[in-house]
Backbone bond lengths (Angstrom), bond angles and torsions (degrees), N, CA, C in turn:
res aa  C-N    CA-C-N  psi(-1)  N-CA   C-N-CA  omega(-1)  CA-C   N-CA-C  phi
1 X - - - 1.449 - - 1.533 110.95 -
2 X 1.111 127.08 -50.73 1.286 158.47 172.04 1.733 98.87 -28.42
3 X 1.706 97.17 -62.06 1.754 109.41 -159.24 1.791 99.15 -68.35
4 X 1.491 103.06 -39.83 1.697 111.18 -177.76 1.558 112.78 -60.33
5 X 1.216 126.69 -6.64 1.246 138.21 -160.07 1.549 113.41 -110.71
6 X 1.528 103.45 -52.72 1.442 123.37 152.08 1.449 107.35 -50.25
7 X 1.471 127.40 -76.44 1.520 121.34 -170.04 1.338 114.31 -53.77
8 X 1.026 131.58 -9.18 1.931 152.83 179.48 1.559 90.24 -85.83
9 X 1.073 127.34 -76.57 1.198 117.88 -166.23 1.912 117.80 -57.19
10 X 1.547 88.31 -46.89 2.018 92.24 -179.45 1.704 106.22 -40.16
11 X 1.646 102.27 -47.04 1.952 106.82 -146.97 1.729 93.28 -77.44
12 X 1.695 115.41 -29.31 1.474 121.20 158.10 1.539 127.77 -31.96
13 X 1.620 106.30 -64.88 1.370 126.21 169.02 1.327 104.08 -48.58
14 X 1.473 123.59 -66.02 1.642 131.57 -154.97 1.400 100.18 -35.41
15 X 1.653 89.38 -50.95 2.285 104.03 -151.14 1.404 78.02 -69.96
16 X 1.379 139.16 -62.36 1.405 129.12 -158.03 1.552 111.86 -55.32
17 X 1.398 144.85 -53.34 1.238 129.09 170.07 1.292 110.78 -72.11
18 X 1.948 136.90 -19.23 1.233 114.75 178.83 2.041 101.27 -70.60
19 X 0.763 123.24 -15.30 1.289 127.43 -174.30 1.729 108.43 -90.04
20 X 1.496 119.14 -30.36 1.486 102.90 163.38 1.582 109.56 -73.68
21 X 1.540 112.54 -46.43 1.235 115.19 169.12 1.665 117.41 -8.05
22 X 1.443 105.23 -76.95 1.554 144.47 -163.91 1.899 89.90 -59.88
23 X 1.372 113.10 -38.96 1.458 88.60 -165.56 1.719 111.93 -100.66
24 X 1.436 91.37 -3.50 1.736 88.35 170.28 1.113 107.81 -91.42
25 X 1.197 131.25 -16.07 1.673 137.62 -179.73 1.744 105.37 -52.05
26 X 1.496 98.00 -66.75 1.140 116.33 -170.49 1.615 115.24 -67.77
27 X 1.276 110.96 -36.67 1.686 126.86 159.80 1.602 108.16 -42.52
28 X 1.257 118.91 -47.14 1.362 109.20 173.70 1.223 140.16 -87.94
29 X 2.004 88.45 -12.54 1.619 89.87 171.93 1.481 111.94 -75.11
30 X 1.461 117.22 -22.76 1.406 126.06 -162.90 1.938 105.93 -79.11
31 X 0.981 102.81 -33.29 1.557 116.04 -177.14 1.218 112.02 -82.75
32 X 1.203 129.96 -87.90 1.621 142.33 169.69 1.335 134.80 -91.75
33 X 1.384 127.72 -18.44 1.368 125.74 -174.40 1.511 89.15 -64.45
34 X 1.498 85.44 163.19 1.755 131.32 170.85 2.033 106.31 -51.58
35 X 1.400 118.17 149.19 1.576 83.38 -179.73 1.496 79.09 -107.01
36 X 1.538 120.59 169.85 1.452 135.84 -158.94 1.911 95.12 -80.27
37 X 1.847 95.36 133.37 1.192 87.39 -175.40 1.542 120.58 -76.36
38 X 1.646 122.90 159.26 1.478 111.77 -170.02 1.711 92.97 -114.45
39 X 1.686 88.33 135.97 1.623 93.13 178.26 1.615 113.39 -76.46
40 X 1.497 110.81 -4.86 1.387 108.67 -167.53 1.930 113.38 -84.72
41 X 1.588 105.92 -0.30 0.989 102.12 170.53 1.676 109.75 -163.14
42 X 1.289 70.02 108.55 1.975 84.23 -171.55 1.345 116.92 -72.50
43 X 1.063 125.76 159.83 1.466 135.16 -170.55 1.602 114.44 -87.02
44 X 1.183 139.97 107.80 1.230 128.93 162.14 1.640 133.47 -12.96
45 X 1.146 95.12 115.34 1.948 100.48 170.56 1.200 102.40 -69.94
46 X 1.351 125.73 157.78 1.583 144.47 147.18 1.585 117.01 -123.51
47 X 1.067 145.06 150.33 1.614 153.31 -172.66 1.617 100.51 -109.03
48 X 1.393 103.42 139.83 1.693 113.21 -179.99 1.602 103.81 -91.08
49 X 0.969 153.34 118.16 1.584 143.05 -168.30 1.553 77.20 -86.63
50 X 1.287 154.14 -16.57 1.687 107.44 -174.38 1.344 116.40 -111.41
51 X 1.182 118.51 -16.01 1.766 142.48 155.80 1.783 125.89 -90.44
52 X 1.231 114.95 0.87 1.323 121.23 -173.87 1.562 145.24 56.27
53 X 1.908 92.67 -13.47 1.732 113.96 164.48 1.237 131.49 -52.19
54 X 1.432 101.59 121.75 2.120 93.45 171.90 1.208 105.41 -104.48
55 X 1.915 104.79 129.65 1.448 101.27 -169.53 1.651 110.03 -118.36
56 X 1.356 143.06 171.02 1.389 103.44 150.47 1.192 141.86 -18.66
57 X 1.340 125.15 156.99 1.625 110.12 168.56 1.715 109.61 -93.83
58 X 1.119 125.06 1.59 1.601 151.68 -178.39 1.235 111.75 -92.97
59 X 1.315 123.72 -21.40 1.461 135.03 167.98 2.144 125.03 -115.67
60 X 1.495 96.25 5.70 1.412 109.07 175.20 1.772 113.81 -102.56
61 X 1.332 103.80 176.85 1.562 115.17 -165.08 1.287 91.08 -103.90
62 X 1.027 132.73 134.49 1.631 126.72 144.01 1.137 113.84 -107.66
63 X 1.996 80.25 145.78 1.867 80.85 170.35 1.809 89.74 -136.52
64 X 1.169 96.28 169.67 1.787 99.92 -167.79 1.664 97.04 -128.55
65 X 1.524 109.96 94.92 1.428 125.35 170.16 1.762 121.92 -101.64
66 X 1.331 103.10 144.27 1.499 94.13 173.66 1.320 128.10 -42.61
67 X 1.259 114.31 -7.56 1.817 107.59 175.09 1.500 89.32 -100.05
68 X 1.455 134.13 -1.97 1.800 111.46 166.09 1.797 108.46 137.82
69 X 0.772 105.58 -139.98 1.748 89.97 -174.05 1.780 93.21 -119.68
70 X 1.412 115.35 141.64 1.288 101.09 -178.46 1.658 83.24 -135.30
71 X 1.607 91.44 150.60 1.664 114.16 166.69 1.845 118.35 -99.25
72 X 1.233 94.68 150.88 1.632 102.96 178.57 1.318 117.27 -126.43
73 X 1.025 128.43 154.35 1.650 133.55 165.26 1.085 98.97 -88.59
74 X 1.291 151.79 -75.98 1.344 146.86 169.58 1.355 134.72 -113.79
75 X 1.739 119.35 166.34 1.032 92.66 178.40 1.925 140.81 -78.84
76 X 1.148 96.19 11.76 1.753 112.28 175.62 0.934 78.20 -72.58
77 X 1.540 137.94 -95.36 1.525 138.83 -137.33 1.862 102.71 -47.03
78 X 1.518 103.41 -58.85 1.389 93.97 -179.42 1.767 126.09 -54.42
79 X 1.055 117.19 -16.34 1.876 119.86 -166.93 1.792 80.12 -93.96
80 X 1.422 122.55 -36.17 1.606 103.93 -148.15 1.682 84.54 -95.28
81 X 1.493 139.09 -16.19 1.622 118.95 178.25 2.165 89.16 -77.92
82 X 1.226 110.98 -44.08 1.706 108.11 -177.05 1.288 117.69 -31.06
83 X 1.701 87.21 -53.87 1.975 93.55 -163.22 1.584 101.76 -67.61
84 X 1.955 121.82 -14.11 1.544 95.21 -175.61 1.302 99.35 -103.46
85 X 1.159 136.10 17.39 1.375 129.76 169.91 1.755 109.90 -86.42
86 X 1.663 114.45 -23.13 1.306 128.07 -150.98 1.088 90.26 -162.10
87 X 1.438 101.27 83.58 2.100 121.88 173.37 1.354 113.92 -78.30
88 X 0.879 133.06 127.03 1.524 136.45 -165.72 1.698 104.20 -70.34
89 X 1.520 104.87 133.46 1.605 109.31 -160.19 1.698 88.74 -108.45
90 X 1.808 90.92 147.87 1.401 113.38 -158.43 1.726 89.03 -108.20
């Protein structure tokens, strides 16, 4: 009698945290998660002229120079293609 009472209570518990489980899951997808990426429309590449990487264009630096808008992977790459376009005058 005892064990039927116990196994009543465990499968009780289960549904009760699989069910908080279930609503914080979804609580976070609704608030902050990422939204799921779609393969049906891919994100634009861009090329780094001083490192040679094509990265997203959603994940690059722009900067908008008279030779045109250029993208970066980071900001090292971007200060070190700058400084050779614009050599520091003595």
């Amino acid at each position: 009698m005892w064990f039927l009472i116990r196994l009543i209570l465990i499968v009780i518990l289960f549904l009760l945290l699989k069910r908080l489980w279930d609503s914080l899951a979804g609580a976070v997808r609704k608030e902050g998660g990422l939204p799921p990426r779609s393969e049906s429309s891919p994100q634009a590449l861009v090329h780094d002229p001083e490192c040679g990487l094509h990265l997203p264009l959603g994940d690059a630096l722009t900067v908008y120079h008279e030779r045109g808008t250029l993208y970066f992977c980071s900001r090292e790459c971007r200060d070190a293609y700058l400084a050779k376009l614009n050599p520091p005058r003595e």
